[in-house]
Every structure is written in C-alpha cells, then in structure tokens.
C-alpha positions in Angstrom: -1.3 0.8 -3.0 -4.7 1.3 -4.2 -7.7 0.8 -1.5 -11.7 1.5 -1.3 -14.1 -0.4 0.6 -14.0 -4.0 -1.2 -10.7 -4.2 -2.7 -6.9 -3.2 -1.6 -4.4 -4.1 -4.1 -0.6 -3.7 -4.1 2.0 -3.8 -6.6 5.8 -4.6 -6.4 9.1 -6.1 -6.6 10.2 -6.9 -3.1 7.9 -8.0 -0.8 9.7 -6.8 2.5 8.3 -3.2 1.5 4.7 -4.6 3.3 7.0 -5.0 6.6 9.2 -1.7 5.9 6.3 0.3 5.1 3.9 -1.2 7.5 1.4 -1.8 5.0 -1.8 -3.3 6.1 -1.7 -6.1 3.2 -0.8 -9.8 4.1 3.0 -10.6 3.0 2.9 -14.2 0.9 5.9 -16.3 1.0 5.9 -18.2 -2.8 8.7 -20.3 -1.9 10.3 -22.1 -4.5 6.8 -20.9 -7.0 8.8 -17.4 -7.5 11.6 -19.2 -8.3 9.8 -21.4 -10.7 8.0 -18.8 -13.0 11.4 -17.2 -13.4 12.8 -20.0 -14.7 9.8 -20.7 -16.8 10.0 -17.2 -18.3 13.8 -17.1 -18.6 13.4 -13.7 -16.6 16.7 -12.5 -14.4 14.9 -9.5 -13.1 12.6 -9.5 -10.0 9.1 -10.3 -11.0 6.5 -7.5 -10.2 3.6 -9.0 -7.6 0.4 -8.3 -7.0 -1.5 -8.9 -4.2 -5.7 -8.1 -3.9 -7.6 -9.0 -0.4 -11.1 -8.4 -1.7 -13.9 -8.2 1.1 -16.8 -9.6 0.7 -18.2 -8.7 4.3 -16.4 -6.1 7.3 -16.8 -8.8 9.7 -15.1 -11.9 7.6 -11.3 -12.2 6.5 -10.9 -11.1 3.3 -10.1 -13.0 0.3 -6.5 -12.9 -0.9 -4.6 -13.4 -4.1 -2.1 -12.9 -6.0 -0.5 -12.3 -10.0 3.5 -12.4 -11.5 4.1 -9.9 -14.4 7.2 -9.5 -16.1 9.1 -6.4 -15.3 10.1 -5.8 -18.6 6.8 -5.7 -20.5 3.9 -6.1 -18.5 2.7 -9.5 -19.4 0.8 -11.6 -17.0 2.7 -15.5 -16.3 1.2 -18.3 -15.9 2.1 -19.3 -11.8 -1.2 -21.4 -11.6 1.0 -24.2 -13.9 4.2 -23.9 -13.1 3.5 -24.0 -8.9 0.3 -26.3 -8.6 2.6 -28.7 -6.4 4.2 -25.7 -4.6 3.2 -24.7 -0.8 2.2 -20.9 -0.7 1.7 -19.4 2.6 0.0 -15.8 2.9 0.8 -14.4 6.2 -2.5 -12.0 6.9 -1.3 -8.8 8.3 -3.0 -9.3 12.3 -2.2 -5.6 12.9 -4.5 -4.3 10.3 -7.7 -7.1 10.9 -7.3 -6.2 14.5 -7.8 -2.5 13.7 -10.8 -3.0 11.8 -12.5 -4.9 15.0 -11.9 -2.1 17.4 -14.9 0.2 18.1 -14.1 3.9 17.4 -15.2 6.0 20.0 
C-alpha cells in the first residue's frame, strides 16, 4: 500500500486482505464485472486490483477507483467495456474517514 497526502493506492489479488489487514482503503464488490474480464481475457488466475482514493480536499470523501491487470504479464484490461451494465459497489472504509475527523489533542 502506497500512501501520501493526495493519493493511497493498493494492489492485490484478494480483496478480503483490506478486512484481514484492516487497511484503511474502501473494499469494492465487482460482482459479476470480475467475472466478466476473466472471461474476456481467457485468464484462470485471480486478476491483480488496484484501488486509488485520491483527495482532493481533507474535509470531502475522496475519490475512488479502480484497474484489472493480468497476473501473468502486467497488462492493463479493458473493465470499462466489458462491465458498463454491471453494478459496482465500493464499500468506503467508515473506520478510516472517521479517524481523519477526530481532533488530535
């Protein structure tokens, strides 16, 4: 996980590692999308996911989204096409926001 004042961006092949690892990133369910740019790419492996929240101000909700690259070469696919009619839902980590809201003393 790389993070500095505008940008936090995460890389990697199972998203339950956010929960696991108690990462302050927001965990995206793709749905049936995931499924989608596999088949697409003919790839049996687990895709590798990034996520970036980028913030544009300390007191708004940052900006989130997302990239599939195949795991065996690096390339960047195409999920814009193959899931324009799929649902998405980012699920913004309320732990971390909250943290940034308190005062420090």
């Amino acid at each position: 996980m790389f993070t500095n004042e505008v940008y936090s961006i995460i890389l990697y092949k199972d998203r339950e590692c956010i929960t696991e690892l108690n990462l302050a990133m927001p965990e995206i369910d793709f749905g049936q999308c995931y499924k989608k740019v596999k088949e697409k790419y003919e790839i049996s492996f687990d895709l590798v996911v990034a996520i970036i929240d980028k913030t544009s101000d300390k007191k708004s909700n940052p900006i989130t989204s997302y990239a599939f690259y195949n795991p065996e070469n690096g390339d960047k696919l195409d999920a814009e096409n193959a899931c324009k009619e799929e649902v998405i839902i980012v699920k913004e980590n309320i732990k971390s926001l909250l943290n940034e809201n308190v005062p420090q003393m």
